[in-house]
C-alpha positions as CSV (number, residue, x, y, z in Angstrom):
1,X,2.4,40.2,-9.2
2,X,0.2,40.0,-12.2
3,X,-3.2,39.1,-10.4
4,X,-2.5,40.9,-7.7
5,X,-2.3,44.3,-9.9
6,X,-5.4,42.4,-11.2
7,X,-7.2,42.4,-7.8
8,X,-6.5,45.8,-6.9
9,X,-8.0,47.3,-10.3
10,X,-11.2,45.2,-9.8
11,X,-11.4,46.4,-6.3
12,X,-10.8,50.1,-7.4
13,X,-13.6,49.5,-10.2
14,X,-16.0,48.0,-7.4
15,X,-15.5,50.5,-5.2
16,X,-16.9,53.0,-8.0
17,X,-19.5,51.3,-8.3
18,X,-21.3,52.0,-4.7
19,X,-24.3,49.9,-2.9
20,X,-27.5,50.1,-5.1
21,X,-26.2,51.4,-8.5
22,X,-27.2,49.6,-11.0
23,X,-24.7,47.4,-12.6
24,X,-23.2,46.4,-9.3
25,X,-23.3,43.1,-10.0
26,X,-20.6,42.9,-12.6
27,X,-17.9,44.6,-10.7
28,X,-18.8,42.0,-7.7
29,X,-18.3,38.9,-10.2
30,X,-14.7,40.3,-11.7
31,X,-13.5,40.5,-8.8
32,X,-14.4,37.7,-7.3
33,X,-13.3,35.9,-10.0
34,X,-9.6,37.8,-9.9
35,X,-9.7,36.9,-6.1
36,X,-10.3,33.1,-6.9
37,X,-7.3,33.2,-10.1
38,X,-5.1,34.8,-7.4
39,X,-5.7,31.9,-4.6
40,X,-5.4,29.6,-7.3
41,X,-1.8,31.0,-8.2
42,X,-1.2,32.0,-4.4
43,X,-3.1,29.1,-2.2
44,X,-4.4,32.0,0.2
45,X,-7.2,31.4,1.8
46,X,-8.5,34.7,2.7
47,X,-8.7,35.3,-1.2
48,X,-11.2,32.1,-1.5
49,X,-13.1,33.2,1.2
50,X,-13.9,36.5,0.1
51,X,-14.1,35.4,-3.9
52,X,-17.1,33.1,-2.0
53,X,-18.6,36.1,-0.7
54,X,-17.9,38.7,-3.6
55,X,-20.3,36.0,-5.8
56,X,-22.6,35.7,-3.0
57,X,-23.6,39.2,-3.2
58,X,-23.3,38.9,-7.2
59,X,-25.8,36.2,-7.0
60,X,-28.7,38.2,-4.9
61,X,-28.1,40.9,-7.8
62,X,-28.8,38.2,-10.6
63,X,-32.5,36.9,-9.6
64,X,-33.8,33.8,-11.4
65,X,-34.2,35.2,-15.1
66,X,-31.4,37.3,-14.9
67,X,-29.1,36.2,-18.0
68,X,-26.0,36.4,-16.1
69,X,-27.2,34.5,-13.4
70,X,-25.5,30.9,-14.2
71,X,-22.4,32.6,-14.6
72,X,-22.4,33.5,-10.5
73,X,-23.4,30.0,-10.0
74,X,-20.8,28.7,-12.2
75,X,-18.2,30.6,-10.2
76,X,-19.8,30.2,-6.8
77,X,-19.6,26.6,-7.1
78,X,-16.3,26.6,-8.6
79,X,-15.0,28.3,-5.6
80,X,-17.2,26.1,-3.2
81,X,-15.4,23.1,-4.6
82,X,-12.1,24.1,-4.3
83,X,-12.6,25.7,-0.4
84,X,-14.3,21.8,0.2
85,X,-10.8,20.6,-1.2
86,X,-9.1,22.8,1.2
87,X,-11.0,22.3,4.2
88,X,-13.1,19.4,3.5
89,X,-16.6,21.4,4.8
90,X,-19.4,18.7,3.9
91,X,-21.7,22.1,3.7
92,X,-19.3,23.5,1.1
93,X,-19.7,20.5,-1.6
94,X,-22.8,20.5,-1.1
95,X,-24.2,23.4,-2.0
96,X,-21.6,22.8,-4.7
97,X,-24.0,20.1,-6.0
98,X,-27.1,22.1,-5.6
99,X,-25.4,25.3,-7.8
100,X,-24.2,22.6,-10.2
101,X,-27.6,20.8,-11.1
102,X,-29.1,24.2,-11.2
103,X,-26.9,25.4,-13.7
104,X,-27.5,22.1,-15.6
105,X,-31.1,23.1,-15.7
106,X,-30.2,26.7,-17.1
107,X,-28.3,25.2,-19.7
108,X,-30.2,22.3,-21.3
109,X,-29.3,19.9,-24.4
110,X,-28.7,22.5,-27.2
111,X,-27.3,25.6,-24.9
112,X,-23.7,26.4,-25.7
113,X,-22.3,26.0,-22.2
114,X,-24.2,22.7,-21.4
115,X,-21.0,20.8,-22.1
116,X,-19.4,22.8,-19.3
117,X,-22.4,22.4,-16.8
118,X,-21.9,18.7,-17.2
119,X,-18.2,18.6,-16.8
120,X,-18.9,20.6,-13.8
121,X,-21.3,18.5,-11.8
122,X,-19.7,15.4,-12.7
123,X,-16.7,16.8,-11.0
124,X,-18.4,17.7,-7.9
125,X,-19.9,14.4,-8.1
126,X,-16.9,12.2,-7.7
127,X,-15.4,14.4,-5.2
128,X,-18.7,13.4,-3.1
129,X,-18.1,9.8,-4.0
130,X,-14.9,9.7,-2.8
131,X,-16.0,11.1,0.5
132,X,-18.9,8.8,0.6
133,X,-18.5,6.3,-1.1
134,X,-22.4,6.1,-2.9
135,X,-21.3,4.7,-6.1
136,X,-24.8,6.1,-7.6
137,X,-22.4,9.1,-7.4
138,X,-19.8,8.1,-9.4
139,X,-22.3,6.2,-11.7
140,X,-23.9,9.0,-12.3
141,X,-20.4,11.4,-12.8
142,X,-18.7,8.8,-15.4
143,X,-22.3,9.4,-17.2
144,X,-22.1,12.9,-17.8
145,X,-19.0,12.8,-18.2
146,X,-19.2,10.5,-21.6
147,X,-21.9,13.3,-22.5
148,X,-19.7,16.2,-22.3
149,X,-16.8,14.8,-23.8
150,X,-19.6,14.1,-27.0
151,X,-19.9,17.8,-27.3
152,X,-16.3,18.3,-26.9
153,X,-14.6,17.0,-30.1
154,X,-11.5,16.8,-31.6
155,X,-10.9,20.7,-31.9
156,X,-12.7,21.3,-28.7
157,X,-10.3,23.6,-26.5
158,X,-12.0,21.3,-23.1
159,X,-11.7,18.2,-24.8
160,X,-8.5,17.3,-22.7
161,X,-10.2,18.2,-19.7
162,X,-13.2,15.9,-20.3
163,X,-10.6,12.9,-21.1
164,X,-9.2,13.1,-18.0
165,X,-11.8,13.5,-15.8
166,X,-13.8,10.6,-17.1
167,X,-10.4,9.1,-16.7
168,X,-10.3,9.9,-12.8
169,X,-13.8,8.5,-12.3
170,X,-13.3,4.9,-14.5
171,X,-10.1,4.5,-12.4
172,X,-12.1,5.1,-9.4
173,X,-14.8,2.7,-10.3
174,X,-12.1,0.0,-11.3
175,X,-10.7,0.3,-7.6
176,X,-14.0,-0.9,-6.4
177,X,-15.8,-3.0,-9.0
178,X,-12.1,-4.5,-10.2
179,X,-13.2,-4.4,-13.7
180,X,-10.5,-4.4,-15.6
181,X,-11.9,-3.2,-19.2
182,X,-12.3,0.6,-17.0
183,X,-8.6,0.2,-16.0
184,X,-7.3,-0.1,-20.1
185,X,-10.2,2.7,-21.4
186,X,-8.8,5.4,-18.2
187,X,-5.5,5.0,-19.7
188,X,-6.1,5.0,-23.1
189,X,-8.4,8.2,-21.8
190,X,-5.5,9.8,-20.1
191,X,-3.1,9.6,-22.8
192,X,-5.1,11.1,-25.1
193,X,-5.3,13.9,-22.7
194,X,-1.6,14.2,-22.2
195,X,-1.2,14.7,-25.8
196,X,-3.6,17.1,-25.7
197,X,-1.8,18.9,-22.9
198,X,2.3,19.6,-24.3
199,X,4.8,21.3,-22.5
200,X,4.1,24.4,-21.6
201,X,0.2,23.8,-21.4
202,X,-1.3,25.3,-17.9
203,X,-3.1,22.1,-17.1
204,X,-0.3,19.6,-18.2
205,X,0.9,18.9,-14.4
206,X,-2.7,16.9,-14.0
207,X,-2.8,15.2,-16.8
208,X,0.8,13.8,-16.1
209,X,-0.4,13.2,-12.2
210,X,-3.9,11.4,-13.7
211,X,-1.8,9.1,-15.8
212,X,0.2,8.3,-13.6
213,X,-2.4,7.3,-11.0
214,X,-3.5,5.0,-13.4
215,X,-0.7,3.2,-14.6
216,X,0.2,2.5,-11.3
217,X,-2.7,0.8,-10.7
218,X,-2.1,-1.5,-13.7
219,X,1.3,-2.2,-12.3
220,X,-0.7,-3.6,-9.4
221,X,-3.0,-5.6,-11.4
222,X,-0.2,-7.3,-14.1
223,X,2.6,-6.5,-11.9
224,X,4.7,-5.2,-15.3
225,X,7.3,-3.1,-14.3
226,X,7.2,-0.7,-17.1
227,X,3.9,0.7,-16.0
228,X,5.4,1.7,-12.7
229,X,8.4,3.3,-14.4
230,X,6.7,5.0,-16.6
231,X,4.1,6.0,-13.2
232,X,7.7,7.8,-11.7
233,X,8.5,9.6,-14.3
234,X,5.7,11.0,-15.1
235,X,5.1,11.8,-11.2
236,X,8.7,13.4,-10.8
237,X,7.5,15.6,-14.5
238,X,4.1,16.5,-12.7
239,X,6.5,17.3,-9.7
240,X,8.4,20.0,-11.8
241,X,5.4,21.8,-12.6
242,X,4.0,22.1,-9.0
243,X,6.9,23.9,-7.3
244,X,6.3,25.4,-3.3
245,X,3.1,26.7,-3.0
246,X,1.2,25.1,-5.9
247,X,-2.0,24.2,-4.8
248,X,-1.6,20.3,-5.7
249,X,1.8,19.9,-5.0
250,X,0.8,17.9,-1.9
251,X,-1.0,15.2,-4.3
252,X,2.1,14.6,-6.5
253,X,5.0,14.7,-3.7
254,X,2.0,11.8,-2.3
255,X,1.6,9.9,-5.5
256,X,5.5,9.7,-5.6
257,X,5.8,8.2,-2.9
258,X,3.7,5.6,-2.9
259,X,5.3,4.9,-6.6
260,X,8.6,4.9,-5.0
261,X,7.3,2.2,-2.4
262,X,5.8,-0.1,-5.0
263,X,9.3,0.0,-6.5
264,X,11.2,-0.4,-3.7
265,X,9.1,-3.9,-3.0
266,X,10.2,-5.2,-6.0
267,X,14.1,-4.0,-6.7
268,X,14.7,-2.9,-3.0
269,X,16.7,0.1,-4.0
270,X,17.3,1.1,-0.4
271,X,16.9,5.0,-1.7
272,X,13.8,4.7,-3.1
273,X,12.4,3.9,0.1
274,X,14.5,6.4,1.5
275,X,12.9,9.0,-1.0
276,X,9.3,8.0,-0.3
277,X,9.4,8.1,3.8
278,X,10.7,12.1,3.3
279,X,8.6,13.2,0.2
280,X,5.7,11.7,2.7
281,X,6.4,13.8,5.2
282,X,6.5,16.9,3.1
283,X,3.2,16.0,1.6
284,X,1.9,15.7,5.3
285,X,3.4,18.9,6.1
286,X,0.8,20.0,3.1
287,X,-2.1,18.6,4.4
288,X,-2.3,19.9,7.6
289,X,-5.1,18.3,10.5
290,X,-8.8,19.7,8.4
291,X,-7.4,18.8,4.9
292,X,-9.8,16.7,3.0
293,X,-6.9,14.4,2.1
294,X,-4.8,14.3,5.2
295,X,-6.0,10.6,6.0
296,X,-4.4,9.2,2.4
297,X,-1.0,11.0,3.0
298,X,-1.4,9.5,6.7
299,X,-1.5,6.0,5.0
300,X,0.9,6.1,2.4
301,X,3.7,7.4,5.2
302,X,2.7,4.9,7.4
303,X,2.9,2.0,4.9
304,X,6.5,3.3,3.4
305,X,7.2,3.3,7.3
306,X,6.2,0.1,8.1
307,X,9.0,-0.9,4.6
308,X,11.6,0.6,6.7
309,X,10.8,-0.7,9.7
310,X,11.1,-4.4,7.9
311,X,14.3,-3.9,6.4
312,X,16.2,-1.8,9.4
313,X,14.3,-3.5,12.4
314,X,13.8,0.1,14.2
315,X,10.9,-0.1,16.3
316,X,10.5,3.6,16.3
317,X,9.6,3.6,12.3
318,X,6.7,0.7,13.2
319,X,5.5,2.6,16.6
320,X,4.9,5.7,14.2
321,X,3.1,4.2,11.6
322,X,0.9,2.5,14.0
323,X,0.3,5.9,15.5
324,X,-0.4,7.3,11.8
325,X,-2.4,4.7,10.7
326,X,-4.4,4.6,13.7
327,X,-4.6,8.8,12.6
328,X,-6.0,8.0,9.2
329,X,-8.9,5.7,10.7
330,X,-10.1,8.4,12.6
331,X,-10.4,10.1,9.8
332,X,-12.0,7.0,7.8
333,X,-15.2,6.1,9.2
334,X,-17.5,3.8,8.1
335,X,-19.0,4.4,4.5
336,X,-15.7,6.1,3.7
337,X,-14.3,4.4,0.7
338,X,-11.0,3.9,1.9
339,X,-11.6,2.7,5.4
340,X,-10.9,-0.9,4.3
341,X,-6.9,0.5,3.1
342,X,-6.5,1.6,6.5
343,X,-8.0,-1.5,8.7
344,X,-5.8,-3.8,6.7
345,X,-2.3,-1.6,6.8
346,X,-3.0,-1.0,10.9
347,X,-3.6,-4.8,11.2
348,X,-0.5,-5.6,9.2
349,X,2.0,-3.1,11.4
350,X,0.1,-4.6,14.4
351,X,0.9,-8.2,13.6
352,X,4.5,-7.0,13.3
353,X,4.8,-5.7,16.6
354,X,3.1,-8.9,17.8
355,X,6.0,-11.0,16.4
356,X,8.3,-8.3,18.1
357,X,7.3,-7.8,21.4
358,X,4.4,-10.8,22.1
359,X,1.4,-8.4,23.0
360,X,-0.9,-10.5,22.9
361,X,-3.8,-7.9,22.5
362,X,-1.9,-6.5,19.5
363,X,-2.8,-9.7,17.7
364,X,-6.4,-10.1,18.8
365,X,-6.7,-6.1,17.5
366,X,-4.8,-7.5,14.1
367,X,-7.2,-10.3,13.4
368,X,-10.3,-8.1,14.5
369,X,-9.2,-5.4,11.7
370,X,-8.3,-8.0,9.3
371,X,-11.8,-9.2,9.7
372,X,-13.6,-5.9,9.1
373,X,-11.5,-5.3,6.3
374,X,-12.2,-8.8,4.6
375,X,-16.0,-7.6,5.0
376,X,-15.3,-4.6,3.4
377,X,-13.3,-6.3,0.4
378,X,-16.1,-8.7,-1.0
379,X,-15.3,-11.3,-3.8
380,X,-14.8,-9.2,-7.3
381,X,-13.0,-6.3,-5.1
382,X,-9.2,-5.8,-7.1
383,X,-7.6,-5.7,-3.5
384,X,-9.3,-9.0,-1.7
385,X,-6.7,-11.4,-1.8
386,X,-4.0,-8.9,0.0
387,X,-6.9,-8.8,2.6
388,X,-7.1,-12.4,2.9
389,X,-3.8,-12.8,3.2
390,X,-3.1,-10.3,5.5
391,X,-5.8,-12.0,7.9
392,X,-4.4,-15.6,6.9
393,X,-1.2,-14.4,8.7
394,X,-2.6,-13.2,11.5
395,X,-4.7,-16.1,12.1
396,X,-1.3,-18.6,11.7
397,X,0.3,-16.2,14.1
398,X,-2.3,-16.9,16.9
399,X,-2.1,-20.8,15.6
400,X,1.4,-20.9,16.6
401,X,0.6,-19.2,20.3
402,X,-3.3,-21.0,21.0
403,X,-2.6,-24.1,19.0
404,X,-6.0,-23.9,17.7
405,X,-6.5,-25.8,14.3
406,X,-9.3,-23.6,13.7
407,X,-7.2,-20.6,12.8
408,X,-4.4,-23.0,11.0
409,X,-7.5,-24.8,8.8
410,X,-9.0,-21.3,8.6
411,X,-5.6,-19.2,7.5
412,X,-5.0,-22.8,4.8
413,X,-8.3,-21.5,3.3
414,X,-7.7,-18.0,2.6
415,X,-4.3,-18.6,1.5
416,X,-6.0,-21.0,-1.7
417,X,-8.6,-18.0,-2.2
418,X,-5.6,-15.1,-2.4
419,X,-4.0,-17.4,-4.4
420,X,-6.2,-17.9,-7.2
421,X,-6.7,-13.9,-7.2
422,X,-3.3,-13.1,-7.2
423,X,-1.9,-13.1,-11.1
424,X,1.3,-15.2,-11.7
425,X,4.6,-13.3,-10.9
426,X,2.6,-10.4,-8.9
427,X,4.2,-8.4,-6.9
428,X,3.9,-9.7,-4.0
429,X,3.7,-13.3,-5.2
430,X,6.2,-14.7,-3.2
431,X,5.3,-13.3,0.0
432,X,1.7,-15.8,-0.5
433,X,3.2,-18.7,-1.5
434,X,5.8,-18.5,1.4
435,X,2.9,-17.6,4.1
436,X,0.7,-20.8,2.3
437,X,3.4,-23.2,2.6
438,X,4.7,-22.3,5.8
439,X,0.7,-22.6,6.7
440,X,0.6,-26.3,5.0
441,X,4.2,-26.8,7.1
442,X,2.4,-26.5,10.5
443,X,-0.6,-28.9,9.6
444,X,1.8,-31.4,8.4
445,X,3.0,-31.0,11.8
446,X,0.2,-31.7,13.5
447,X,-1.8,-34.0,11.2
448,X,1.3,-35.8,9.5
449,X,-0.4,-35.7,6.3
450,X,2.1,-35.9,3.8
451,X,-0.1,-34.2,0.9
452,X,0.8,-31.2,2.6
453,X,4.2,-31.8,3.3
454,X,4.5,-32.2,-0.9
455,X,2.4,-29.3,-1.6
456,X,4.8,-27.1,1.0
457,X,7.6,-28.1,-0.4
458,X,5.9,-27.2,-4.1
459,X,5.3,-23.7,-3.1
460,X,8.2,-23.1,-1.2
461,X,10.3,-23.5,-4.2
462,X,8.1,-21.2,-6.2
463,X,7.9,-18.9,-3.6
464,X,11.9,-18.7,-3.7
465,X,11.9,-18.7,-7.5
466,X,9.9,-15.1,-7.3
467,X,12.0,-13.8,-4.1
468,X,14.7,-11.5,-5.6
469,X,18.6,-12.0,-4.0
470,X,18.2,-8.7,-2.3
471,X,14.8,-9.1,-0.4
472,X,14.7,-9.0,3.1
473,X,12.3,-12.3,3.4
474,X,15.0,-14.3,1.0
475,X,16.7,-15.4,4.2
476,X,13.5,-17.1,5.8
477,X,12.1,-18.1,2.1
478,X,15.8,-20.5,2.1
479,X,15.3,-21.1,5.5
480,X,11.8,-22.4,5.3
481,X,12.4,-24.3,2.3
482,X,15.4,-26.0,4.0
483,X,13.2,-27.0,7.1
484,X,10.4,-28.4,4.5
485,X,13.3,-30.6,3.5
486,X,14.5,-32.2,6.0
487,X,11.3,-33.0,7.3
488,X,10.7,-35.0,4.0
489,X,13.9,-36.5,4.1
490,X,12.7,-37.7,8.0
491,X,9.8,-39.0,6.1
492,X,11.4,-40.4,2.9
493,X,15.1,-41.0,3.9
494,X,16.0,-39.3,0.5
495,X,19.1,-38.0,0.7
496,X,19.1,-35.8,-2.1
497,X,16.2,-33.6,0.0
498,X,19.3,-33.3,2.8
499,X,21.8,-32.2,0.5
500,X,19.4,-29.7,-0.4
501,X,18.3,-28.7,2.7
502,X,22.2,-28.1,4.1
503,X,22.6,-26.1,0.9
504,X,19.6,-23.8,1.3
505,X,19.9,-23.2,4.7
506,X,24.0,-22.2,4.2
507,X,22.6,-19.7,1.9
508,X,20.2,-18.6,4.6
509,X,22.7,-18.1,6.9
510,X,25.3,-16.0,4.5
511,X,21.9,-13.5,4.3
512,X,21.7,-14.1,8.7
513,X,25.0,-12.3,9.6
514,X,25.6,-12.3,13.7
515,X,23.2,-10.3,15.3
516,X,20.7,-10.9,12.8
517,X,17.7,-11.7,14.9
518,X,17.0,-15.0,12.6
519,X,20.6,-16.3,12.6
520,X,20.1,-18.8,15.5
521,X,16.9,-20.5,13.6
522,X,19.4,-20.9,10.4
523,X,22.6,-22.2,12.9
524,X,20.0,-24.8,14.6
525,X,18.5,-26.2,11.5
526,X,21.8,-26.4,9.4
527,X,23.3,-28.2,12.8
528,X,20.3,-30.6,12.8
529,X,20.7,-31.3,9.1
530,X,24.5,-31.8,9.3
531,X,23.4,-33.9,12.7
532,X,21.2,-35.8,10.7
533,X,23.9,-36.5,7.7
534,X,26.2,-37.7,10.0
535,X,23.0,-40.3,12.0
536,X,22.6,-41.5,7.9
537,X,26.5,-41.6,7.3
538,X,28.2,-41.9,10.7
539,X,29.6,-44.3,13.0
540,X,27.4,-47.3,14.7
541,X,29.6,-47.9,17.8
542,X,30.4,-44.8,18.8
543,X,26.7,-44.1,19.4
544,X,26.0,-47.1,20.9
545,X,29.2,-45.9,23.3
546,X,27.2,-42.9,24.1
547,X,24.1,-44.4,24.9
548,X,26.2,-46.7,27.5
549,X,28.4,-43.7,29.0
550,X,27.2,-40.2,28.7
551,X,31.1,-39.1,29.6
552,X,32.7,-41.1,26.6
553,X,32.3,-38.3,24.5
554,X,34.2,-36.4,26.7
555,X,37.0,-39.1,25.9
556,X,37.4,-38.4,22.4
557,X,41.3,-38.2,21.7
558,X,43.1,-37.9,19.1
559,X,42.6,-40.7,16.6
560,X,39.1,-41.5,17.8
561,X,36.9,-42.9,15.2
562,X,34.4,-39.8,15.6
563,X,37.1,-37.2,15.7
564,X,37.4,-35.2,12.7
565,X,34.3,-36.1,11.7
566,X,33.3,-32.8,9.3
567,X,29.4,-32.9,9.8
568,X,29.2,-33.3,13.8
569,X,32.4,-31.0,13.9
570,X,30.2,-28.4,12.1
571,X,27.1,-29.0,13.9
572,X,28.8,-28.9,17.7
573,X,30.0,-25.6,16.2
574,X,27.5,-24.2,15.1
575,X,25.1,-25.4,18.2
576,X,27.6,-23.9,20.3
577,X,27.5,-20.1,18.5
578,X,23.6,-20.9,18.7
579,X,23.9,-21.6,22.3
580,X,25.6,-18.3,22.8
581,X,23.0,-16.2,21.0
582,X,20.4,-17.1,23.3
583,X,19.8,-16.4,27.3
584,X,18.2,-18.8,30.4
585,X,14.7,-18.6,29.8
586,X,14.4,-17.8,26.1
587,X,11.6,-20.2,24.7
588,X,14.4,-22.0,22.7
589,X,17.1,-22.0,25.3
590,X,16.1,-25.5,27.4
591,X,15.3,-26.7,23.7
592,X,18.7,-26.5,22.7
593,X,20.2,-27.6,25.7
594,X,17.8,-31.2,24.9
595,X,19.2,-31.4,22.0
596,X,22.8,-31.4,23.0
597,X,21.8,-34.1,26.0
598,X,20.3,-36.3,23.0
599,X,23.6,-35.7,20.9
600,X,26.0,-36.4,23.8
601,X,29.1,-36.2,21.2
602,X,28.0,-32.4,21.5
603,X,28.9,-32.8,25.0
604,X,32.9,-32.2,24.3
């Protein structure tokens, strides 16, 4: 109510002021400038575009020599910037830029406002960057920025605002250069702010948001959980202070999200996920088709969709975040620095719906993406090895339909390069080691080289050791691990690698409950294992029996030597429930039917 009693005592002292009188110029500017506190407050439009205007005309009255001249360019740019944030018009931030490095050149080294003229055009400077991607942009931003923040010391009533904007740009500079010494001084830099910024403190809400950013990064690099903690709660604080209608509410319900995401990948607190999908949708609700930042809320939906689709198997979660993610590449083209974020999340959903569905062109389209992306994450780049393994899988998934070693030797090799990049205990650790071995797995399948068999084994137990009870892969890291076994025990004839193999792959099943769409994989291999314990431990004459009569299993009566028999009991069981899970003409239905021929005891 304030600005707008504001606005309408400007407007009555403009209107006193008529076309040509002298002095005209001041009454433009205040007005202007109570427009822009009101759109600010109110997120109206209209009020921008005429503020723009208002200084406009200000700006014709103030000719070059005019004393109050940078003031309208100071203000027109202001405004420019934030209507570019709103609408993402190139023009807009450009001119921006021009107004800002004219202003700079009103207000050399020495002038009183020069330290605001910096902080300015650095600003406008990263917003380019992050359009564009010319890191001579944010080179030049993190430069001035160090400059103002010299003439803003201790006492300096900007000083916070120059911590966290050189803040912004060395976090932005880590995410491409992967330097981790620009990762610490952002937030060492944005805690200083903070302090600077204490409850009640108009600006507070950014610093918390900027801090946040950054910490979360850090949890992506050392994969400590405390830095994401600490990343929520300053989010849901930033949150508070953004209610409906602020103009940056959109940015924190977005940062939340993705927070909540991160989180839910490690503890798999079902309503954490939960929380992210709908605080995504609200933020896209906020950033409408023509926002300058729809593409990022596009991705982080998409990705927190793609979660839920992998933990509650609903296609229609994974058909939309295809469709969104498709959405933000449109929106992403090349030279855009996050078009690499959105090739590698669309490849990822569309090598999930290749493993659902078999569409063949879904996995050509994965391994393309993954490729481009790769190009566009070069060796130093903090977010390579998810890249490289995000293409290793595809690649292993086109092994296993074209039997073509060249994708199996070529997936091995990115699998070793993510996983020298990847710090021990990461986040995502698990899910490379499991993707290696299983890799490694296949090649000792085909080459029967039993260094690999060994090393698969090696980081299939790791792999497990860093999958948590509750994930949704623990079932196949057992189950994996179990098969590794077994195939060494074929190999070896250790029966200790048996024991273990029954015992993992019991525990695979527990997590495979019927009509889990993995349980007959987990009844199969613990029926071959028990199969095999009772080949290493069972009767000699009976099988010979059953080589001479296929029907003398048929026989077995009471008091037979095989009856009762608690490993070929279990297995015939468990082959039968297997049997009955699948349909004539499922890929592992005449498979199974082998195998019972082969085990004629299974027969009865």
């Amino acid at each position: 109510m304030r600005s707008t009693d504001t606005v309408s005592r400007k407007r009555a002292e403009l209107e006193r002021h008529r076309s040509g009188l002298r002095g005209r110029d001041v009454p433009l500017s205040e007005l202007a400038v109570a427009l822009h506190d009101r759109f600010r407050k109110e997120c109206k439009i209209d009020d921008l575009d005429e503020a723009i205007t208002l200084h406009r005309a200000a700006l014709e009255l103030r000719p070059r020599g005019n004393k109050k001249r940078f003031i309208s360019l100071s203000k027109l740019a202001i405004c420019l910037t934030d209507r570019y944030e709103n609408q993402g018009v190139v023009a807009d931030l450009e001119e921006a830029l021009r107004l800002g490095r004219e202003v700079l050149e009103l207000h050399p080294l020495g002038h009183p406002n020069h330290d605001a003229s910096l902080n300015n055009l650095a600003c406008d400077l990263r917003t380019r960057f992050g359009k564009e991607a010319d890191m001579r942009d944010l080179e030049e931003a993190i430069q001035l920025h160090r400059a103002a923040l010299v003439l803003r010391p201790s006492d300096h009533p900007y000083r916070s605002s120059s911590l966290q904007s050189l803040a912004h740009c060395l976090t932005d500079r880590y995410g491409d250069l992967g330097v981790a010494a620009d990762l610490e001084e952002a937030v060492m830099l944005g805690r200083a702010a903070l302090e600077l910024r204490p409850p009640g403190h108009p600006n507070r809400g950014a610093s918390l948001n900027g801090l946040a950013y950054s910490l979360r990064m850090r949890f992506e690099k050392e994969a400590d959980i405390r830095n994401l903690e600490e990343a929520i709660q300053l989010h849901r604080a930033a949150l508070e202070l953004r209610p409906s209608g602020h103009a940056h509410r959109s940015s924190s319900l977005q940062n939340l999200a993705h927070c909540l995401s991160d989180r839910y990948s490690i503890l798999g607190v079902g309503a954490d996920l939960e929380e992210a999908v709908m605080l995504g949708r609200t933020a896209l609700e906020l950033r409408p088709p023509g926002h300058p930042n729809r593409s990022a809320t596009l991705n982080v939906l998409a990705c927190s969709l793609r979660m839920r689709f992998e933990k509650q198997a609903d296609m229609c979660d994974l058909e939309e975040a295809i469709r969104l993610h498709r959405a933000a590449l449109e929106l992403r083209p090349p030279m855009h620095p996050h078009q690499f974020s959105s090739l590698h999340n669309l490849a990822l959903c569309l090598s999930l719906r290749y493993s659902n569905l078999r569409v063949a062109a879904d996995l050509e389209e994965a391994v393309k993406l993954g490729r481009a992306a790769l190009e566009l994450r070069p060796p130093g780049h903090p977010n390579r090895s998810a890249t490289l393994i995000g293409l290793a899988c595809s690649l292993r998934m086109r092994f296993e339909k074209q039997a073509d070693m060249r994708d199996l030797q070529e997936a091995i090799e990115q699998h070793r390069a993510a996983l020298e990049l990847r710090p021990s205990g990461g986040p995502y650790q698990f899910s490379s080691l499991q993707n290696f071995a299983l890799c490694l797995s296949y090649r000792y399948g085909n080459l029967g080289v039993v260094a690999d068999l060994e090393e698969a084994v090696s980081l299939g137990r790791a792999a497990l050791e860093f999958c948590p009870p509750w994930h949704s892969d623990r079932g196949a890291s057992l189950h994996n691990l179990s098969c590794n076994l077994r195939r060494r025990f074929q190999k070896l004839a250790d029966m200790r690698d048996l024991e273990e193999a029954i015992g993992l792959q019991r525990a695979a099943l527990e997590l495979r409950p019927p009509g889990h769409p993995d349980r007959f994989s987990s009844l199969n291999n613990l029926a071959l294992c028990l199969s095999d314990r009772y080949d290493a431990q069972g009767v000699v004459d009976f099988r010979e029996a059953t080589t001479v009569s296929p029907t003398a299993p048929t026989l077995r009566p009471p008091g037979h030597s095989d009856r009762g028999t608690p490993d070929l009991d279990e297995a015939i069981t468990l082959e039968q429930e297997a049997l009955t899970v699948l349909e004539p003409g499922d890929r592992y239905y005449d498979t199974l039917r082998c195998w019972r021929l082969n085990h004629p005891s299974v027969i009865s």
